[in-house]
N, C-alpha and C positions, 0 to 999 in steps of 0.2 A: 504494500500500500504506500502512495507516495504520499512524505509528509507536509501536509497544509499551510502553509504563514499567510497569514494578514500584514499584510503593507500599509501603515498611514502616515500620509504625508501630505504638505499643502505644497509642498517643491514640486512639481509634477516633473520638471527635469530630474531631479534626483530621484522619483519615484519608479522612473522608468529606468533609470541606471543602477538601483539597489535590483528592481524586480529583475533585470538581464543575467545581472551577476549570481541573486540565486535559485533562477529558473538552469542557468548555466551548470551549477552545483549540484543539479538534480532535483531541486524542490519546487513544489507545485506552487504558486505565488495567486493572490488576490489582493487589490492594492483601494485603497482608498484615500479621499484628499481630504477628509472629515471622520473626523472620530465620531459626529453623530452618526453617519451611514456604515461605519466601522463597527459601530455597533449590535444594528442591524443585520450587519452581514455575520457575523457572531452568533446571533439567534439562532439564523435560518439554517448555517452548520458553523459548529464550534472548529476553530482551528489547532494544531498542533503550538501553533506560537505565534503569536504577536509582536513585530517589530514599529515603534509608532515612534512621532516625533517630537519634542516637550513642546515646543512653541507653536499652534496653531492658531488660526480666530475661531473664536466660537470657543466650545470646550477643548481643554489644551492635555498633554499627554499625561499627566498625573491626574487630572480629573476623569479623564478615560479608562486610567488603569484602575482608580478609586469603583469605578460602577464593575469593570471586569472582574477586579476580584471577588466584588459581592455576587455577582451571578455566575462567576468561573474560577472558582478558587485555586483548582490547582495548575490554572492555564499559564505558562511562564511567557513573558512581557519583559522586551526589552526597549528601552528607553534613547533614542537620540536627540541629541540638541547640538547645535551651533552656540549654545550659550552655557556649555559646560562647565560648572564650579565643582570644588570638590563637596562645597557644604547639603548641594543639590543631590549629588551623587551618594552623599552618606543616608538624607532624607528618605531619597529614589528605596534605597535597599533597606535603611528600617523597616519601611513601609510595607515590604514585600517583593519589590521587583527585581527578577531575572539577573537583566543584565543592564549596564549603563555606560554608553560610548558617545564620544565630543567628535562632534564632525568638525574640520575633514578626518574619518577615522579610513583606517586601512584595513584593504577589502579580506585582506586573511584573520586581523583580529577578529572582523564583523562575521566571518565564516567559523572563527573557532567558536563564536560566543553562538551559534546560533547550533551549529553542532552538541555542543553540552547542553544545549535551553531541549533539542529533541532527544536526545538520548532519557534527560528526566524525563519528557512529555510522552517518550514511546514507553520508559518503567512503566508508568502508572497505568499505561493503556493498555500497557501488555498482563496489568495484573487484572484489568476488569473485562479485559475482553479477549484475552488468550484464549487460544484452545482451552487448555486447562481452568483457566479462571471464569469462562465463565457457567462452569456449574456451579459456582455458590450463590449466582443471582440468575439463575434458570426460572424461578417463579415468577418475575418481574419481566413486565413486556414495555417493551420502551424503545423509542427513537428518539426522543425531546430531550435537545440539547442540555436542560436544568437536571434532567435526571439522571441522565448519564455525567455529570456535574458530581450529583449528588450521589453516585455509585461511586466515581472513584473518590470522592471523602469517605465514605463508607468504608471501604478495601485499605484506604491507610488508617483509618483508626482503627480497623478489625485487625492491623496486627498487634496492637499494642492490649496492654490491662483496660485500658480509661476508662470509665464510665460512657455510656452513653446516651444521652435522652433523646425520645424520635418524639418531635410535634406534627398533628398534622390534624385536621378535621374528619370524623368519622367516615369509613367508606374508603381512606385516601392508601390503604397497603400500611400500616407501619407494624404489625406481626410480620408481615412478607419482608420488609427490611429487618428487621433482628433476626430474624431468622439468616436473610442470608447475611449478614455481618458477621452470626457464632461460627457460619459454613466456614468463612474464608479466615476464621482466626485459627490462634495456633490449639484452641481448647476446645475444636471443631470433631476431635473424635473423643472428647467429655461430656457429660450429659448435658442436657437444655432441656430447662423448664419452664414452663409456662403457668400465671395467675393472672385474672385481673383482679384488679384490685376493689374495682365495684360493685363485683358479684356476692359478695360474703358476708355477711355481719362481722361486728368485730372483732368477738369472742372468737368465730369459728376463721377469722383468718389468721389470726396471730396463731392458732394452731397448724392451721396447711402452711405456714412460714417457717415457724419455728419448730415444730412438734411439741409431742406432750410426753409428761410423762408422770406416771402417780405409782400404786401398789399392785397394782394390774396388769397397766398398759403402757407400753414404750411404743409409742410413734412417732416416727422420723415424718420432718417439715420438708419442705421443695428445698431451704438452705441443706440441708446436707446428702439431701437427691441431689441435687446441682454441686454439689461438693468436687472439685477442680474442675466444673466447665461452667456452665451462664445460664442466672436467672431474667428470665421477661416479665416484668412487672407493670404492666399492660393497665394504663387507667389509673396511674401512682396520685395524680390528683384529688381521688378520691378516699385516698390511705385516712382515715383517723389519725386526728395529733396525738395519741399516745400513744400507736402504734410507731408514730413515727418516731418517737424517742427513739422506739427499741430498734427500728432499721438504722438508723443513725451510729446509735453504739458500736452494731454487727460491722457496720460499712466500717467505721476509724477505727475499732480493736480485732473484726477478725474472728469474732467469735461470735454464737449465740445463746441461749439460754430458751431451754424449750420450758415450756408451759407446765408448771406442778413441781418443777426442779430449781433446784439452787446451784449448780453448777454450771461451769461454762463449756460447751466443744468449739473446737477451732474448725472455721471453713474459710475454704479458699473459690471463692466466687467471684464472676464477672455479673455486673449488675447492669443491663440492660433495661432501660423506664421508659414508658409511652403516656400520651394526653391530650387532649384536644381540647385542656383547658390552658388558660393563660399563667403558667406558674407564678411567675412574676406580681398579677393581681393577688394572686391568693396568698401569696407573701405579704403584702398589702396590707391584707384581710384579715391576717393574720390565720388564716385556714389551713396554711401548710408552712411549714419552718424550713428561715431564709438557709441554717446549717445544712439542712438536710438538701435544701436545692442545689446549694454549693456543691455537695459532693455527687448529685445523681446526674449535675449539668455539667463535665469536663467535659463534654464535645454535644454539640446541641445539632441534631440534622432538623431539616424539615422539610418537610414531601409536604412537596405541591398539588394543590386541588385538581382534579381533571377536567376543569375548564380552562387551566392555565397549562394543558399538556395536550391540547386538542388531535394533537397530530397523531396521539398513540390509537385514539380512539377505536380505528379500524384495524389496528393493529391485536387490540382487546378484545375487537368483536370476532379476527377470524379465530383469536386463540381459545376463546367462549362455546366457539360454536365447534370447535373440532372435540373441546373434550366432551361437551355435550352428546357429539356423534358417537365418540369413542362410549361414553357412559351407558349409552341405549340401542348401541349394536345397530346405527342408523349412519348409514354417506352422510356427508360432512354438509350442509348447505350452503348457501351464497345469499348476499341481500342486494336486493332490487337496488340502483344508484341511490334512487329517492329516499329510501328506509335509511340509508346512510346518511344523505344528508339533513335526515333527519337527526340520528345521533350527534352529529357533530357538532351540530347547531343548539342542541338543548343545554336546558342550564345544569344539569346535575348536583345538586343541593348534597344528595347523599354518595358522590363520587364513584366510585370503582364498583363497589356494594350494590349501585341501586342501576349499573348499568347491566353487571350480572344477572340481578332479575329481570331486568327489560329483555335481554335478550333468553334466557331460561323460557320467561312466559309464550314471546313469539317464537320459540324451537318446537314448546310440548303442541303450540296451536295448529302451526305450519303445516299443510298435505302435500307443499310442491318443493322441489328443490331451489327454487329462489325465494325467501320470505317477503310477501309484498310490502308494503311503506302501513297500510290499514294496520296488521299487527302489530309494525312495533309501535305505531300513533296509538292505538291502544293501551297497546302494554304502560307507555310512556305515562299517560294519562290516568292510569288506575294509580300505576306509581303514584305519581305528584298527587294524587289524592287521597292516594290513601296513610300519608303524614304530612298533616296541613302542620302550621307553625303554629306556636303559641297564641299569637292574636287572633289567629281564626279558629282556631279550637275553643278559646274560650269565648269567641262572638258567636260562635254556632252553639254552644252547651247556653248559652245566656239567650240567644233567642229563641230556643226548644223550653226552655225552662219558662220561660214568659209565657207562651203560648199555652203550653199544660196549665198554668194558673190560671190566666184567664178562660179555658175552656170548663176549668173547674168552677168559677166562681160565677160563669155565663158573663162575664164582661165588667163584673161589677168593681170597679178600682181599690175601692175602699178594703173588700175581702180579701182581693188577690194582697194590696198591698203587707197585710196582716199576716197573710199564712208569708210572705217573703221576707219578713221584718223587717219593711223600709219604710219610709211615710210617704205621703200619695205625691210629695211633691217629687221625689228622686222617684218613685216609681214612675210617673209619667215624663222625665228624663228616658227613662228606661226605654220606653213604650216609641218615643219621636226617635231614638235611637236605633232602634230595629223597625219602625216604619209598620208599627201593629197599628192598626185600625182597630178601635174601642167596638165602634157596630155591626161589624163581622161578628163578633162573638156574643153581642147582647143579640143579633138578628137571630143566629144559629140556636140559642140558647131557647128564645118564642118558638122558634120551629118545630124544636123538640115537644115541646108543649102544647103544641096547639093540636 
């Protein structure tokens, strides 16, 4: 595979004289005169390396490399300027960047510097996307440039101990990434466990954590099931604070103390924590403790929502529909263009999760080998309807509930308002709010009657 550079520069003579020299060298060049369209062109495919130039109009080359490292962190970026200082050049590499050369530089230092910026760029690529490597993110379907981003942070902090927290909104894969994180670390043929954290009372979590033990019964917790490989603590948001003392302890001493015992055993765990809440608020809040964030946060990923990875979409859906096929002994189908751009186009609230059943439901419906666009508009639509948000769940329970009142009391304000315990002034708030007409129900009430 030939290695990719982005070129940016507002010298278009020199733009075309740096691209000769390393199209000449063997490498694939894209050049740009604006780091805003350098940008751009970055999205649409991520390069092996970036060569740009400090001084541009508009955004200049440390503002450029500022937005790249946040969407491309492990992308190395080398820096030229005509206005080369050494204090610029200390700044440059604090900062994070590559490489940093004073034009007029010379074209073999510019070729040494770009040869070691790929050798790094081909490591990491070669660990997430080797032959070898990538069975540890085989579950994961992806083309979008943020995510393949996000895989190789993933792969270098899967070789180390660190802690790692996965954020991301329900639906969006974050089992699927610790999962492949424990694959490709080195404690990948140690156990991995799994808990969430929201499923359990407290009582009965601190015991699937810790174990128990009294005059009876010794049971061992997920800590010493996951004893030298990785726990996933799936939903830690939702931990009780005096649960969290005790994780806190385990994490900085190493040890735990199961439930009925006064002794401690030592374990040697990687602690893996997911959420889709904002830890930070609940720090705040004082809902979850700032120590404890400290140490489950040494490396924070976050997986992006699947409207912001639009491109995997169909990627998801042929991969959906083959296991589907394989699950139920059925040829694989295909979808109509339209059903597609129908997928594409939707909003997805419930990400990854809710496109799986959109397409499960149009597979079980489907009699033809192309699923027409009607199924999955169906499907789509049962979906999104059938988890309204909060304000419409509670405006549809408050105007079902009005209605049953007033059909019980035949219309009359006074009684409804009585059996709701409001006073008649907020109940008739109530009534112009959902748009209840008072003599529908005194008319219905005569009718009965008559």
């Amino acid at each position: 595979m030939i290695s990719d550079i982005l070129l940016v520069d507002d010298d278009t003579d020199l733009l075309k004289l740096i691209s000769l020299r390393l199209s000449s060298a063997g490498y694939q060049v894209r050049v740009s005169e604006t780091a805003e369209c350098a940008l751009s062109m970055a999205e649409i495919k991520t390069p092996s390396l970036v060569i740009t130039d400090l001084k541009m109009p508009g955004m200049n080359g440390m503002q450029f490399f500022e937005i790249l490292q946040q969407r491309h962190p492990t992308l190395p970026v080398i820096i030229l300027t005509a206005h080369g200082t050494i204090p610029e050049a200390v700044t440059a590499t604090e900062r994070g960047v590559f490489g940093f050369l004073t034009k007029p530089f010379d074209s073999q230092e510019l070729l040494g510097k770009v040869e070691a910026g790929m050798r790094l760029s081909a490591g990491v690529s070669a660990m997430t996307n080797g032959r070898m490597g990538k069975e540890w993110r085989h579950d994961i379907i992806t083309c979008a440039p943020q995510m393949e981003d996000l895989l190789r942070q993933a792969h270098l902090v899967a070789d180390t101990n660190a802690n790692v927290l996965i954020c991301g909104e329900p639906g969006t894969g974050k089992e699927l990434l610790a999962r492949a994180i424990y694959r490709a670390s080195r404690r990948s043929n140690q156990p991995f466990a799994i808990i969430n954290c929201g499923a359990y009372p407290d009582e009965l979590l601190e015991t699937e954590l810790f174990g128990r033990i009294n005059d009876t019964v010794k049971e061992h917790g997920l800590f010493q099931e996951a004893d030298g490989g990785t726990l996933f603590l799936d939903e830690i948001g939702d931990m009780p604070l005096p649960l969290q003392v005790k994780l806190l302890r385990t994490i900085q001493e190493g040890v735990i103390r199961p439930v009925g015992s006064t002794e401690t055993i030592p374990v040697d765990v990687r602690i893996i924590s997911a959420t889709y809440h904002k830890l930070r608020d609940l720090v705040k809040a004082n809902k979850f403790r700032e120590d404890l964030f400290y140490q489950l946060n040494v490396v924070t990923l976050h997986l992006p929502k699947l409207t912001d990875r639009r491109e995997d979409i169909p990627l998801l859906v042929r991969h959906f529909l083959k296991q589907l096929a394989e699950q139920y002994g059925r040829s694989t189908p295909s979808l109509a263009s339209e059903a597609m751009d129908i997928l594409t186009a939707a909003s997805w609230p419930y990400n990854i999760r809710q496109l799986l059943n959109v397409i499960e439901q149009a597979f079980a419906l489907s009699t033809t080998q192309v699923i027409p666009a009607i199924l999955i508009q169906k499907a789509l639509d049962e979906e999104t309807e059938a988890m309204p948000t909060f304000f419409e769940a509670r405006r549809t329970f408050e105007r079902d509930y009005l209605i049953r009142l007033l059909k019980m009391t035949g219309g009359n304000v006074t009684r409804a308002a009585v059996r709701a315990n409001r006073n008649r002034t907020e109940f008739y708030k109530l009534l112009r709010r959902h748009n209840l007409d008072l003599a529908l129900f005194k008319n219905q009430s005569r009718a009965r009657h008559s």
